[in-house]
Structure formats: C-alpha cells, structure tokens
Backbone as JSON, one array per atom type, in Angstrom:
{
  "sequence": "XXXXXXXXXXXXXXXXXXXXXXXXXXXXXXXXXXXXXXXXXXXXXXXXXXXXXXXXXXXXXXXXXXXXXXXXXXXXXXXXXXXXXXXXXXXXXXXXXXXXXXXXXXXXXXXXXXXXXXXXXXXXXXXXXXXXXXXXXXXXXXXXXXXXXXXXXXXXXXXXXXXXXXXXXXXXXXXXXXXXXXXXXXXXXXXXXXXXXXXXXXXXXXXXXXXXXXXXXXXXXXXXXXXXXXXXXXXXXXXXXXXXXXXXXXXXXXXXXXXXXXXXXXXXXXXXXX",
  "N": [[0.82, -1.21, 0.0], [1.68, 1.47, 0.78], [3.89, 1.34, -0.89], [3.13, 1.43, -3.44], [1.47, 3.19, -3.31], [2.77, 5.89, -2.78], [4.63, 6.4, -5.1], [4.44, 8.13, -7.62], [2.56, 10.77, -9.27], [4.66, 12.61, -8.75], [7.26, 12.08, -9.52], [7.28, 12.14, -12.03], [7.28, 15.05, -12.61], [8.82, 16.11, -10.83], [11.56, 14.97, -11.57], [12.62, 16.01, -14.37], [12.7, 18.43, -13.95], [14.32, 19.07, -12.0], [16.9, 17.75, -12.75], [17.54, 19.53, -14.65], [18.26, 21.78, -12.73], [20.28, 20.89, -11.44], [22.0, 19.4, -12.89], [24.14, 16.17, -13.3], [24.17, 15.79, -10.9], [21.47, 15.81, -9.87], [20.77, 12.65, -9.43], [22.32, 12.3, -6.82], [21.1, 14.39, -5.22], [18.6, 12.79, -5.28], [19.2, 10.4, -3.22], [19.79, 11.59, -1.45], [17.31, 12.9, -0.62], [16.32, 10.98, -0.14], [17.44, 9.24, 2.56], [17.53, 11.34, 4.15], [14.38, 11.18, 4.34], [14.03, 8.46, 5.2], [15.27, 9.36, 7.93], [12.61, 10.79, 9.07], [10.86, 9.05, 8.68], [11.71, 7.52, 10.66], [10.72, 7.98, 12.96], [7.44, 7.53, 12.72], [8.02, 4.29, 12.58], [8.85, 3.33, 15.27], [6.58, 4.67, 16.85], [4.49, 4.26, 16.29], [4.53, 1.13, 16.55], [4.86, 1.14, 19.2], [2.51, 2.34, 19.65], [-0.11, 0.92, 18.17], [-2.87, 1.84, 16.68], [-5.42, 3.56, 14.8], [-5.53, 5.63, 12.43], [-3.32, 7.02, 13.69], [-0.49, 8.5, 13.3], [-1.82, 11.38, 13.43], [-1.79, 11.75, 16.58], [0.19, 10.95, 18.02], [2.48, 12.71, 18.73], [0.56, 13.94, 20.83], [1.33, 12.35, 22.59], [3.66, 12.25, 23.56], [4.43, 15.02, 23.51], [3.03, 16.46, 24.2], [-0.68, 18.57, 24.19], [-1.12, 20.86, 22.91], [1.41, 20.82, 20.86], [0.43, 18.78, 19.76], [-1.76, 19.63, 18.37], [-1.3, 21.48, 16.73], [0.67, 19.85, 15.33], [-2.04, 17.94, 14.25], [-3.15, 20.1, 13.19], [-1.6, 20.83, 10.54], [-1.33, 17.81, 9.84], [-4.12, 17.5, 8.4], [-4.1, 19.85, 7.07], [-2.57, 18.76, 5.28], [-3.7, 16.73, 4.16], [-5.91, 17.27, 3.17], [-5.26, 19.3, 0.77], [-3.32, 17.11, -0.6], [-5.13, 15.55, -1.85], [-6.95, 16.96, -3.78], [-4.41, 17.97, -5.24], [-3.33, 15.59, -6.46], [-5.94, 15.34, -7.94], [-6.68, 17.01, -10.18], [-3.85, 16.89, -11.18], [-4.19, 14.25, -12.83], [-6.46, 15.43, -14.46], [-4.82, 16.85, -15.73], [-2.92, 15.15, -17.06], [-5.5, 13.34, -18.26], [-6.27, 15.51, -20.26], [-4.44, 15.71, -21.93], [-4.96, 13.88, -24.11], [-8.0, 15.03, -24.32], [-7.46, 17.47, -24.48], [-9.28, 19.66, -23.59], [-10.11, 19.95, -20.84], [-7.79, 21.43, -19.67], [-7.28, 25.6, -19.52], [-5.51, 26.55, -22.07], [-3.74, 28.88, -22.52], [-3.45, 29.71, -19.54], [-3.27, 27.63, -18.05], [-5.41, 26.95, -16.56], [-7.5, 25.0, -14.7], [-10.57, 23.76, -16.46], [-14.11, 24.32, -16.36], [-15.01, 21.86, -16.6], [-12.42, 20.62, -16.53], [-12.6, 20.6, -13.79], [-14.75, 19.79, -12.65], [-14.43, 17.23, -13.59], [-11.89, 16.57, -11.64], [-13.16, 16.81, -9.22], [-15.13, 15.04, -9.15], [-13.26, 12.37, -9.19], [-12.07, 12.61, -6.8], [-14.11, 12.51, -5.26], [-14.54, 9.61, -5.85], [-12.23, 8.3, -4.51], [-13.34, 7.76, -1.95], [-14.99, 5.85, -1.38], [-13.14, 3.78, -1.36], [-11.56, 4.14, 1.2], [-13.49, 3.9, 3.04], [-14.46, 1.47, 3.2], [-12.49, 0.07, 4.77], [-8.94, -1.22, 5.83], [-8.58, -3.79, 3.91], [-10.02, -3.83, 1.99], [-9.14, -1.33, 0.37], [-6.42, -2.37, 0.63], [-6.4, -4.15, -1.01], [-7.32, -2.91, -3.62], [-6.04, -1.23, -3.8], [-3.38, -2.07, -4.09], [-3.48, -4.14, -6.74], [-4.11, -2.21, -8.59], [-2.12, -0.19, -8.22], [0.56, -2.15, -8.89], [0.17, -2.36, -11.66], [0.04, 0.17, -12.01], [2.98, 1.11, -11.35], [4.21, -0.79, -12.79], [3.65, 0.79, -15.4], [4.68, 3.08, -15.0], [7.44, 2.31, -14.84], [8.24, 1.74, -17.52], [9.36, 4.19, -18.69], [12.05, 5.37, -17.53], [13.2, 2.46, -18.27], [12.95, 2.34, -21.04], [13.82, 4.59, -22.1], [16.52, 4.68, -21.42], [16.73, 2.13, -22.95], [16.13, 3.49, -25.55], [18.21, 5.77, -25.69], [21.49, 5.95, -24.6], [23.97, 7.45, -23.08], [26.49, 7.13, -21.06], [28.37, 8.83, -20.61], [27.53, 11.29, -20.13], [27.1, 11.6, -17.35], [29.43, 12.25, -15.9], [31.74, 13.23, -17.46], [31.53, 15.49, -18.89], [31.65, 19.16, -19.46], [31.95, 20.51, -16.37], [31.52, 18.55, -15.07], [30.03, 15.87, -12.97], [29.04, 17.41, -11.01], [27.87, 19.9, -11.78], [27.02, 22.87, -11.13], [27.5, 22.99, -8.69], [28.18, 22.14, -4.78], [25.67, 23.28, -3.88], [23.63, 23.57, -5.95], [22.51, 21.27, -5.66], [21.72, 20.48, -3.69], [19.6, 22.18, -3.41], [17.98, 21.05, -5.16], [17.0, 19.29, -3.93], [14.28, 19.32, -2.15], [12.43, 19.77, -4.3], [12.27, 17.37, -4.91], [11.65, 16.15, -2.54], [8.87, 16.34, -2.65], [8.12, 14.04, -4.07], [8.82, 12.15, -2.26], [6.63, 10.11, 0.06], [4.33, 7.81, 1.63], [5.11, 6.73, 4.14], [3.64, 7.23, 5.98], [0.71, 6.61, 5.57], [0.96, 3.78, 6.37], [1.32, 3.62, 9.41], [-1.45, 4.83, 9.92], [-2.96, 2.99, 8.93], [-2.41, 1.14, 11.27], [-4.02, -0.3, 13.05], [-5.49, -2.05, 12.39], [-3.57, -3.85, 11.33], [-1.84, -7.1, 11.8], [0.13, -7.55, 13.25], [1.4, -5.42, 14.46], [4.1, -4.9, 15.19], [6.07, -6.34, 14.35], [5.68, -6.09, 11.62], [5.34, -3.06, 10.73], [7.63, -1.3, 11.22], [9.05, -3.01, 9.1], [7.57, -2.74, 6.92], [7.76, 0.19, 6.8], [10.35, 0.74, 6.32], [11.0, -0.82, 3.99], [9.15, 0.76, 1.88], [10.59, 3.7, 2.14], [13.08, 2.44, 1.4], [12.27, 1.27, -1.45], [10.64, 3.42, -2.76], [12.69, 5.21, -3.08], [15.01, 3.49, -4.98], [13.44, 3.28, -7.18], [13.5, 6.22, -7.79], [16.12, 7.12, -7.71], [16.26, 5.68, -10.19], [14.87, 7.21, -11.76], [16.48, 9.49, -12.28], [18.88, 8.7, -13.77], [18.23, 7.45, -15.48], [16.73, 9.89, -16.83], [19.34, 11.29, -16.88], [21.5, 10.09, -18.75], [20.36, 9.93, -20.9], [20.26, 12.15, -22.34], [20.67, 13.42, -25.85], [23.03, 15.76, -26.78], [23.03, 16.67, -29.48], [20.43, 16.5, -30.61], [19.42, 17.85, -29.48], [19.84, 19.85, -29.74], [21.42, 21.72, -27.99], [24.36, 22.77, -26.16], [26.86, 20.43, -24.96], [26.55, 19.9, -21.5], [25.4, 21.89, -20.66], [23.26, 22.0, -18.56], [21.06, 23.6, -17.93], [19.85, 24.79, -20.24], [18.16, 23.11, -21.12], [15.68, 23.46, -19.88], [13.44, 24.21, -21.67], [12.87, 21.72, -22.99], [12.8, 20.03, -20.75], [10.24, 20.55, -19.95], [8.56, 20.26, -21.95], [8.64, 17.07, -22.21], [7.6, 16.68, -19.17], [5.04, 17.29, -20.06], [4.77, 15.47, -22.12], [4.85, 12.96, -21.36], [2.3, 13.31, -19.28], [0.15, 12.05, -19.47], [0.19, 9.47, -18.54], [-0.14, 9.74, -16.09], [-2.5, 9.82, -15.2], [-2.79, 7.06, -14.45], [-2.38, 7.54, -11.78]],
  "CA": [[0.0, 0.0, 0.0], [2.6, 2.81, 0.85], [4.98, 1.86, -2.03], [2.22, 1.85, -4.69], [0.7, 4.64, -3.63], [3.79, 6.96, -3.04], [5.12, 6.56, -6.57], [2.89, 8.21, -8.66], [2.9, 12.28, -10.34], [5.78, 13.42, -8.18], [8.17, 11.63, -10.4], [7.01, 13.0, -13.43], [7.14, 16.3, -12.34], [10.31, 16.69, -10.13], [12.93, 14.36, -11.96], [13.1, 16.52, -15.4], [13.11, 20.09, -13.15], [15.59, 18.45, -10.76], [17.92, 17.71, -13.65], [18.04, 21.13, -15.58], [18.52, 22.73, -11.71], [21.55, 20.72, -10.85], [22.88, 18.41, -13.67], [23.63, 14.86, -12.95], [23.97, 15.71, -9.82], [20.3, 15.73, -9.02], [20.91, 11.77, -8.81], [22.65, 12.5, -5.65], [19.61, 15.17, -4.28], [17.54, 12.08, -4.66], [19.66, 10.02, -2.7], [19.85, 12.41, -0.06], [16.49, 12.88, -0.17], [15.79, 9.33, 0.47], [18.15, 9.21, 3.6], [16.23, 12.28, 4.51], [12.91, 11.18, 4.38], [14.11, 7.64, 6.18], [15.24, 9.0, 9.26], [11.78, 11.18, 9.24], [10.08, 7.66, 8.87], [11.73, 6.22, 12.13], [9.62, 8.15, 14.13], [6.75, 6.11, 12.25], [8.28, 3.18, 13.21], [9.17, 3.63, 16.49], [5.41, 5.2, 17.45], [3.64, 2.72, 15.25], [4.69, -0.33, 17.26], [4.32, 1.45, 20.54], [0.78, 3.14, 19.74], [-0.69, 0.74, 17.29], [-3.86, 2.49, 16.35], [-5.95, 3.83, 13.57], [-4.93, 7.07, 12.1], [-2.07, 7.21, 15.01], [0.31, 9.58, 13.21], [-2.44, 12.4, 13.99], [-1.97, 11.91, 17.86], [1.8, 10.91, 18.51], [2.75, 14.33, 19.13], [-0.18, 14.19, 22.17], [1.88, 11.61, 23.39], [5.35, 12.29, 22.96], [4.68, 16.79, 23.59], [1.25, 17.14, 24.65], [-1.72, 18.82, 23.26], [-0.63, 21.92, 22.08], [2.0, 20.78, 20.05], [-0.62, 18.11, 18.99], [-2.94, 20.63, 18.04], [-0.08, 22.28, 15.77], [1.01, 18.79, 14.06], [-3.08, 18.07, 13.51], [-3.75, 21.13, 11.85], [-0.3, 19.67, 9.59], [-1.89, 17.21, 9.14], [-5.47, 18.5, 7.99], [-4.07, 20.26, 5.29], [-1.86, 17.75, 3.72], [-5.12, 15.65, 3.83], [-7.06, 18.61, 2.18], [-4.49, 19.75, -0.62], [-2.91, 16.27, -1.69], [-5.84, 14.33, -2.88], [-7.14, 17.96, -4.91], [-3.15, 18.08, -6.5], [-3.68, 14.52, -7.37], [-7.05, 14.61, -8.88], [-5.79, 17.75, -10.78], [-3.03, 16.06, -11.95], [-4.91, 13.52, -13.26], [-7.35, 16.08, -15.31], [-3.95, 17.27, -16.71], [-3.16, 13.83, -17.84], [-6.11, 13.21, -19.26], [-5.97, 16.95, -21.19], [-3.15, 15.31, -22.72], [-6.23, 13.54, -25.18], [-8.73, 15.62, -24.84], [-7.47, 19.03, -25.05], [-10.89, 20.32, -23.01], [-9.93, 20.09, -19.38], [-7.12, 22.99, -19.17], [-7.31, 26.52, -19.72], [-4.17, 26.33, -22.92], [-2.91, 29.47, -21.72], [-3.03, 29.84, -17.72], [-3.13, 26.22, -17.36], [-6.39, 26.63, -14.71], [-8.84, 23.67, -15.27], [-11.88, 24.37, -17.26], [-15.52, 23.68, -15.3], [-15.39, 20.3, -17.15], [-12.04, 19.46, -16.06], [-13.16, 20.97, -12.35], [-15.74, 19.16, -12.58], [-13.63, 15.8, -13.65], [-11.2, 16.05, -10.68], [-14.51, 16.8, -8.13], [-15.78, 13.21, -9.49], [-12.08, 11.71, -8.79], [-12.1, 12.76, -5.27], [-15.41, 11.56, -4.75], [-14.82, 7.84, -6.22], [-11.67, 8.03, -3.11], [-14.0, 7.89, -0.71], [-15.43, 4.17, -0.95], [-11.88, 2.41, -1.03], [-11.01, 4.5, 2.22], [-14.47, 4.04, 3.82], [-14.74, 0.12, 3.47], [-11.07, -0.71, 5.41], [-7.9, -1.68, 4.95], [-8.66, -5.08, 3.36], [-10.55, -3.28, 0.67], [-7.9, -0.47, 0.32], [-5.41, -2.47, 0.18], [-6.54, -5.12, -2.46], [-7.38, -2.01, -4.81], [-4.61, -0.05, -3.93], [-1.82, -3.2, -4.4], [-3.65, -4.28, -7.96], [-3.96, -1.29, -9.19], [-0.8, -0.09, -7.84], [1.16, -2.73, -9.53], [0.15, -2.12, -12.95], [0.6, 1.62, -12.36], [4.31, 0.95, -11.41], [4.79, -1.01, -14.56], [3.75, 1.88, -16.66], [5.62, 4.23, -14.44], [9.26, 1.77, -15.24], [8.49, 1.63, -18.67], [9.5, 5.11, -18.36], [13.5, 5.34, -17.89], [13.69, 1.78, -19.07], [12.46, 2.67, -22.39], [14.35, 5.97, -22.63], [17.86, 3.95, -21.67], [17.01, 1.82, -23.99], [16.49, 4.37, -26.62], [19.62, 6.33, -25.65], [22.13, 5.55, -23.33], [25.37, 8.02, -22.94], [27.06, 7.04, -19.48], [29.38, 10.21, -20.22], [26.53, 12.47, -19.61], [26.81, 11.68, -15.65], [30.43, 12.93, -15.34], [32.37, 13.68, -18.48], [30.69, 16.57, -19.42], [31.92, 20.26, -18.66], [31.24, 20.44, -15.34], [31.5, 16.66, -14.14], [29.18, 15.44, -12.02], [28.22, 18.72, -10.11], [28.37, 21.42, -12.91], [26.41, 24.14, -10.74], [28.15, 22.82, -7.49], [26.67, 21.55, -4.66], [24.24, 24.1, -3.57], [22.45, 23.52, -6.79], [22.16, 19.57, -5.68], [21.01, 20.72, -2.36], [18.34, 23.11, -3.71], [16.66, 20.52, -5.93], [16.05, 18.45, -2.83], [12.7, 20.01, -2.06], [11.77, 18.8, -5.33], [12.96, 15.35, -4.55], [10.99, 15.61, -1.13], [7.57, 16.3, -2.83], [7.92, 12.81, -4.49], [8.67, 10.87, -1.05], [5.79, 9.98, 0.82], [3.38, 6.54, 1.78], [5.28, 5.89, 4.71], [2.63, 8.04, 7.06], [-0.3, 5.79, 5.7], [1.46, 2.75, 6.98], [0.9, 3.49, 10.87], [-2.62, 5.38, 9.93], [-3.47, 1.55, 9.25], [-1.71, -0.03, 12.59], [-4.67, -0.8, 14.21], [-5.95, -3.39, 11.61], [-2.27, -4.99, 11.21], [-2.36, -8.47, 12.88], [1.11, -7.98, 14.28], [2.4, -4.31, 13.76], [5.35, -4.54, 15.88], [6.74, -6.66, 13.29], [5.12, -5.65, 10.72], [5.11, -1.71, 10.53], [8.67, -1.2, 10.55], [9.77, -3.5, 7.96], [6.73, -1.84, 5.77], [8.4, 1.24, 6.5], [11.62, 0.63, 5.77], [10.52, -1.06, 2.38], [8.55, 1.7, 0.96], [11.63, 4.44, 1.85], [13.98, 2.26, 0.05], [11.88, 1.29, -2.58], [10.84, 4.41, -3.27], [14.45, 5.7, -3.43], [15.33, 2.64, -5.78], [12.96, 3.7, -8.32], [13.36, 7.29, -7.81], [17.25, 7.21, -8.37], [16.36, 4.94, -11.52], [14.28, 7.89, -13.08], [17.57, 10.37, -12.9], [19.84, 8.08, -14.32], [17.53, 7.38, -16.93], [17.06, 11.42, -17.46], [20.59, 12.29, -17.36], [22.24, 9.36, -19.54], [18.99, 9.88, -22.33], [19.83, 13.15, -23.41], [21.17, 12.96, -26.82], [22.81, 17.07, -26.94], [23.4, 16.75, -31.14], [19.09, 16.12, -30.93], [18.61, 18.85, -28.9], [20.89, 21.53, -29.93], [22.07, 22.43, -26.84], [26.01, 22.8, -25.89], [26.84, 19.51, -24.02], [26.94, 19.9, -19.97], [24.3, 23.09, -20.32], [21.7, 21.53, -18.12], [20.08, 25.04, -17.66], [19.29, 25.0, -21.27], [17.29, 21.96, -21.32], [14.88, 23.42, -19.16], [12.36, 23.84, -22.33], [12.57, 20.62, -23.48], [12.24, 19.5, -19.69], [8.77, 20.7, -19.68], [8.23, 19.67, -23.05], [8.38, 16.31, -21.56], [6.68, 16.06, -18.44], [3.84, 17.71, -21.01], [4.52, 14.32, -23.66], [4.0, 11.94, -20.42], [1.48, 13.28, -18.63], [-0.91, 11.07, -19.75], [1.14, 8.24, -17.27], [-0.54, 10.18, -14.26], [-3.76, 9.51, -15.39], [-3.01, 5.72, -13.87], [-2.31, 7.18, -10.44]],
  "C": [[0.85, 1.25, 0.0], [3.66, 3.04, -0.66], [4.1, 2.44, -3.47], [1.78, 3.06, -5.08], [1.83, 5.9, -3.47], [4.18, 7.29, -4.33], [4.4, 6.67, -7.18], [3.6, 9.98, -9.04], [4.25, 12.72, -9.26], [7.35, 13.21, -9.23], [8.58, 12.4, -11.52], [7.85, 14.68, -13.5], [8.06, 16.14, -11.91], [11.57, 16.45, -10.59], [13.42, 15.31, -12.9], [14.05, 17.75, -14.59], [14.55, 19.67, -12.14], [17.26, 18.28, -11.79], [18.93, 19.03, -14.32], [18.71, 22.09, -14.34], [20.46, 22.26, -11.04], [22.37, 19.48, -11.25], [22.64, 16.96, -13.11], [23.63, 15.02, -11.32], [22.79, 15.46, -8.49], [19.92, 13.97, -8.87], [21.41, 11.74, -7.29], [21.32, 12.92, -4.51], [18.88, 13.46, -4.07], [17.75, 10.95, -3.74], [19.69, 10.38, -1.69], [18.88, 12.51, 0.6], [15.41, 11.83, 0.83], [16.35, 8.93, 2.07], [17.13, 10.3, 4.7], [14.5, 12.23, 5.12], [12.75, 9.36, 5.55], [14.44, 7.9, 7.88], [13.71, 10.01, 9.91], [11.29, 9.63, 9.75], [10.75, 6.73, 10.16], [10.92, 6.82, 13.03], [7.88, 7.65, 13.83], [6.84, 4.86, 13.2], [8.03, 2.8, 14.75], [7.61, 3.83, 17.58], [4.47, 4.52, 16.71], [3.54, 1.67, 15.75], [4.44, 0.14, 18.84], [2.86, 1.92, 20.54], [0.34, 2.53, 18.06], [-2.07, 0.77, 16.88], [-4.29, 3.37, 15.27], [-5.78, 5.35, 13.2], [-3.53, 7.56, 13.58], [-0.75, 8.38, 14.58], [-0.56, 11.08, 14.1], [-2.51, 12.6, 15.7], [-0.82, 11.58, 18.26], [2.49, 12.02, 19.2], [1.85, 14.87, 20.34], [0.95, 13.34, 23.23], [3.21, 11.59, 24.19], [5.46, 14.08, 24.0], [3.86, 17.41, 24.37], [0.3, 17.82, 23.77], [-1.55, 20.44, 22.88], [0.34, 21.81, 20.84], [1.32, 19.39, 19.07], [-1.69, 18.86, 18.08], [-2.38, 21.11, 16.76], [0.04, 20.96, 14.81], [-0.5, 18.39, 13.92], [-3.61, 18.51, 12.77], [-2.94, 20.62, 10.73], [-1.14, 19.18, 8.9], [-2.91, 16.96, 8.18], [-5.13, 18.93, 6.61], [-3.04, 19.71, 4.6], [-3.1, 17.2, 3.67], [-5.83, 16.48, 3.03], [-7.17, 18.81, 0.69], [-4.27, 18.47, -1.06], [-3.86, 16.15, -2.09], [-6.3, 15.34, -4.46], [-5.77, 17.82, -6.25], [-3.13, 16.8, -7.15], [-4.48, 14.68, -8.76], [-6.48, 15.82, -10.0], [-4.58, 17.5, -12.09], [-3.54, 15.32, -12.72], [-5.75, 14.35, -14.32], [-5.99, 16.67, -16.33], [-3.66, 16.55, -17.66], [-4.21, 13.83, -18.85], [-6.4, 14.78, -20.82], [-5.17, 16.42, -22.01], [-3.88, 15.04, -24.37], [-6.89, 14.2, -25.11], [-8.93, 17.38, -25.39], [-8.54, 20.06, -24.61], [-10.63, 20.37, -21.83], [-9.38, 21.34, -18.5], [-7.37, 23.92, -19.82], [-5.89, 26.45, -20.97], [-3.01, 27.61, -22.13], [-2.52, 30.18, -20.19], [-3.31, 28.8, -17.42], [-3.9, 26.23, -15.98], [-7.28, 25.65, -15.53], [-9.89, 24.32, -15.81], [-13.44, 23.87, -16.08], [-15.48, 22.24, -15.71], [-14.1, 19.69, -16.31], [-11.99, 19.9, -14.64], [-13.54, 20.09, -11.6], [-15.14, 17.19, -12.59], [-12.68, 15.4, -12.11], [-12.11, 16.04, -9.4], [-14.6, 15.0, -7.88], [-14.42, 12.45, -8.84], [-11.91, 11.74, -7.71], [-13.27, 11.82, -4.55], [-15.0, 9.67, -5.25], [-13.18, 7.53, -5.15], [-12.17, 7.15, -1.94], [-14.28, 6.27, -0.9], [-14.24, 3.31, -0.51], [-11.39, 2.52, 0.39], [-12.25, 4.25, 3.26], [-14.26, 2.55, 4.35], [-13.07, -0.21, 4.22], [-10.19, -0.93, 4.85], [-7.71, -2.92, 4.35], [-8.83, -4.33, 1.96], [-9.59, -2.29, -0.38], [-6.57, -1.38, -0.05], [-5.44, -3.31, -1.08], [-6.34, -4.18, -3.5], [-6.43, -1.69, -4.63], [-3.31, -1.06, -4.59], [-2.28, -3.76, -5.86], [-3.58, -3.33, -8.81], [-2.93, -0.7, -9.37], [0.46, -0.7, -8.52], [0.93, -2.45, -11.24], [0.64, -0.41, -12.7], [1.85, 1.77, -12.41], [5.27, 0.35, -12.94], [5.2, 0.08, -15.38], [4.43, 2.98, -16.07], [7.25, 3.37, -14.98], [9.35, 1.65, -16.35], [9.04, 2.96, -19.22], [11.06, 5.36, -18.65], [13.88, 3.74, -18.09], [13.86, 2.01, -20.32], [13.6, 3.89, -22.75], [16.2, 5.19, -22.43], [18.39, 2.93, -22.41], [17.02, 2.32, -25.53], [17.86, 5.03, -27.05], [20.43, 6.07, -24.43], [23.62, 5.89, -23.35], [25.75, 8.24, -21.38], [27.92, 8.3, -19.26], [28.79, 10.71, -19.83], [26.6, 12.54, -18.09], [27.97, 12.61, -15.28], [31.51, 13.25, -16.52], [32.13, 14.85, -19.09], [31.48, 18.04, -18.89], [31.49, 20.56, -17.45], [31.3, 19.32, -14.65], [30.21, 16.6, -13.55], [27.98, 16.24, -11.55], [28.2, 20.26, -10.8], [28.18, 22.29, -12.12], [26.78, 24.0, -9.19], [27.3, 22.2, -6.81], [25.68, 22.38, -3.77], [23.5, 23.83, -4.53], [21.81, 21.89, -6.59], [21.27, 19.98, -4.47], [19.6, 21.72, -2.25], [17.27, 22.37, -4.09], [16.35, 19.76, -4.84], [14.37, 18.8, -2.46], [12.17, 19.66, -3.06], [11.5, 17.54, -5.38], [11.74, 15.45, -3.43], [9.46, 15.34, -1.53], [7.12, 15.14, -3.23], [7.7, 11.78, -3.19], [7.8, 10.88, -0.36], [4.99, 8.33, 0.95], [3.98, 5.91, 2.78], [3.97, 6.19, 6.01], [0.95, 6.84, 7.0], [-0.23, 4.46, 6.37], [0.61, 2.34, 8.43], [-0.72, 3.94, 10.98], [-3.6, 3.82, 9.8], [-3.24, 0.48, 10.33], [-2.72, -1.05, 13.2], [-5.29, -1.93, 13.45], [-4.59, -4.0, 10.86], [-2.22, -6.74, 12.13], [-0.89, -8.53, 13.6], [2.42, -6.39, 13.78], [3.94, -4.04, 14.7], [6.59, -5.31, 15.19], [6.66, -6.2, 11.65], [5.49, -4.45, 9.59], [6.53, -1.42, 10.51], [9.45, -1.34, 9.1], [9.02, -2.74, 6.74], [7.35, -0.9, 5.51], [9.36, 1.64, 5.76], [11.73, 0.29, 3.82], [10.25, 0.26, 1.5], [9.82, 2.69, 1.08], [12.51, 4.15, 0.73], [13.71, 1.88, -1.51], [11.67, 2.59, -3.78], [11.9, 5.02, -4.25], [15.09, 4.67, -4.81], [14.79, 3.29, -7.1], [13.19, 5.41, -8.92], [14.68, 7.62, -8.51], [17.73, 6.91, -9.79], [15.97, 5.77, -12.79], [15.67, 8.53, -13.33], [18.24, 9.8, -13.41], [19.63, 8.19, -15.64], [17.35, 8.77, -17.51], [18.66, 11.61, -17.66], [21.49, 11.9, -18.4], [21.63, 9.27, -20.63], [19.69, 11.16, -23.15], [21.04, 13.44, -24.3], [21.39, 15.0, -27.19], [22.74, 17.17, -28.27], [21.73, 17.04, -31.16], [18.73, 17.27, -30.97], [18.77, 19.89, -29.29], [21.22, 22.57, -28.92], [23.59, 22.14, -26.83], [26.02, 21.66, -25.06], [27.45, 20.28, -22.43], [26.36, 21.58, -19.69], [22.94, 22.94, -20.04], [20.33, 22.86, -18.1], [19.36, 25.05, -18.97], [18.54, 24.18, -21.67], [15.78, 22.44, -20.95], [12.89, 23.6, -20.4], [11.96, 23.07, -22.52], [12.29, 19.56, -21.85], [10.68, 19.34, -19.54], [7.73, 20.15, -20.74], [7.79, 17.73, -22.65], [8.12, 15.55, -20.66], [5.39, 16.37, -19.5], [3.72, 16.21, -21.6], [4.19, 12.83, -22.25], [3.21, 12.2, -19.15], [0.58, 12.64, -18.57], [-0.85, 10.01, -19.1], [0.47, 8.44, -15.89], [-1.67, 9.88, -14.27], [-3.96, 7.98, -14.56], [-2.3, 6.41, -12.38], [-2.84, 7.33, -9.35]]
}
C-alpha cells in the first residue's frame, strides 16, 4: 500500500526540473532525499509499534509533547489531507488533457468547469476504497498499484534503452556537479515532494495483525523502494539526453529546461493511472 501509492505524479514532475537545476547531480539530491525522508520515517516506526492504532500519526505528538504541540502537528496534518488528494485529482485532469485538449485553460493552465468538474468526481470515487477498510484499500490499492508501477518503469527503461550516454553523468563540462553543490542541495525540495506513503502505513496499525513486526519492515521497504525507483528515473534522465538532438552545448543543463517541460507535457498522460 505505501509503495504503490507513493510513486505516482511526483516523479514525473520533479525528476526533469531536478535535472536542468543541478545536472547529474540531481541523482545524488535524490539520494539524499531518500536518507532524509528515512530517518523522518523512524519516528513512524518507532510510534507505530508502541501506539498501534488507527490514524495514530495524527496523535503521537499528544503523546510524545502534549496537546498543544498536537494541536499544531493536527492542523499539519489536515491540510496535507485537504491539498494532496485535490493536487492529485488535478493532476490527473492534466493527464487526461493530454487527449482531450478540453480540461485545461491552454494558456493559464487553470482547469476548465469540465475538467473541475472531472477532478470533483475523482475525489469523490476516493472515498469508498477509504471508507470500506484496509482489506478493501489495500486489495485495490496493491492491484492497481502494480500495474501503475509497470507503466511508471516503462518510463526510464524505455528511454535507456532508446539512448544511453554514461558520459553524460560525469564527463561533461562540469562533471558530475556542474552548478556545485548548492544547486544539488536546492533541488532536494523537489525530490521531497515525491517521497511519501510511509505516514499511511501506521494510519493503518490498528488493523495490522502484528504491527510490531510488521510496521517497521513496511516502512523501511517503501523508503527504500521508493528511493530505488526514484534514483532509476535520474539516471535514466541524465544518460537519455542525446545534446546533437537537442541543440544544446553539451553539460548546459540550464538550457534543457524547455525541453524539460516539453516532456513532463509528452507523459502526462502516465498520471492519469495514479
């Protein structure tokens, strides 16, 4: 459930921008990020197996601080619960825009009432998988989930098997870290928006049949999985791009940044499965 559902539009979206901001180096950011976002997830762990109960992230912080600083990480919480599922469904109306060309506004990219109206409906058909339990939830989420991953790896497989210049990582003007590493350390925040599904984990504790074994190892999984796949997209961006194609100067990531957008635009239609 956490890995499936973490990996989904963040990818899309952060790997290209992550590239053009700080060369190959933004393999590293996502590396970092992953380290990053694991030792977040031990306090998961850790409060997951001691307080195994149903939505339990939202009250740890009673436990741990008291209710003021509970009060503070609830609200937190509140409005990630609010905003993601909207930037999802969103996403998703972009995707599908991809075919129908009716959803977005062409030039201020705001949804149209139809595709408003499309990501409304998407929110709403949420609600049953999360109502009926985590049996139900997770069946859909792990079938579905699995095919979406497919079509998410067909992704920088496909493109490394199209093109595949290993110089591009460190041969290049610039090596490795053309823009140094503040520019690796900037795109992190990009990187971070992708990591997430370890929080749903413990929000399910209380219907685990043995989360003190359990909920860790879940944890741990989805971080590094995550990270596995995540590191797999930059590779696959930074060793794809063919500069003779593009007509850019080799090791002038900055100048990519059109054709970056150019193609999250050509696979948006990929988000539509998440």
């Amino acid at each position: 459930m956490g890995l499936v559902g973490a990996v989904g539009t963040g990818i899309l979206f952060s790997a290209p921008e992550m590239m053009v901001e700080s060369g190959p180096a933004s393999i590293l950011s996502w590396v970092l990020g992953g380290i990053f976002y694991l030792i977040i997830s031990l306090t998961y762990m850790e409060m997951g197996t001691l307080y195994p109960e149903a939505g339990g992230p939202a009250r740890y912080a009673y436990y741990t601080h008291g209710p003021l600083t509970n009060l503070l990480n609830a609200w937190a919480s509140m409005v990630w619960y609010l905003f993601i599922p909207p930037i999802e469904a969103i996403a998703v109306a972009y995707g599908i825009n991809y075919f129908t060309q009716n959803l977005i506004m062409p030039k201020s990219d705001i949804p149209t009432l139809l595709g408003a109206a499309v990501a409304a409906a998407l929110i709403l058909l949420m609600v049953p998988f999360n109502y009926f339990g985590v049996k139900v939830f997770g069946v859909s989420t792990t079938g579905i989930g699995i095919v979406k991953l497919i079509l998410y790896l067909i992704i920088p497989v496909g493109l490394m098997i199209a093109v595949f210049l290993p110089q591009n990582i460190s041969s290049l003007p610039g090596g490795f870290m053309p823009y140094g590493a503040a520019a690796m350390f900037t795109a992190i925040p990009l990187a971070m928006f992708a990591f997430g599904g370890t929080r749903v984990i413990p929000d399910y504790a209380e219907e685990m049949r043995n989360p003190q074994r359990d909920l860790p190892l879940a944890v741990l999984f989805v971080v590094i999985g995550q990270t596995l796949i995540y590191v797999l997209f930059a590779v696959a961006y930074v060793v794809s791009v063919n500069w003779s194609v593009f007509g850019v100067k080799p090791g002038d990531w900055t100048d990519l940044k059109p054709i970056a957008s150019a193609t999250i635009q050509s696979y948006s239609w990929l988000v539509s499965t998440g």
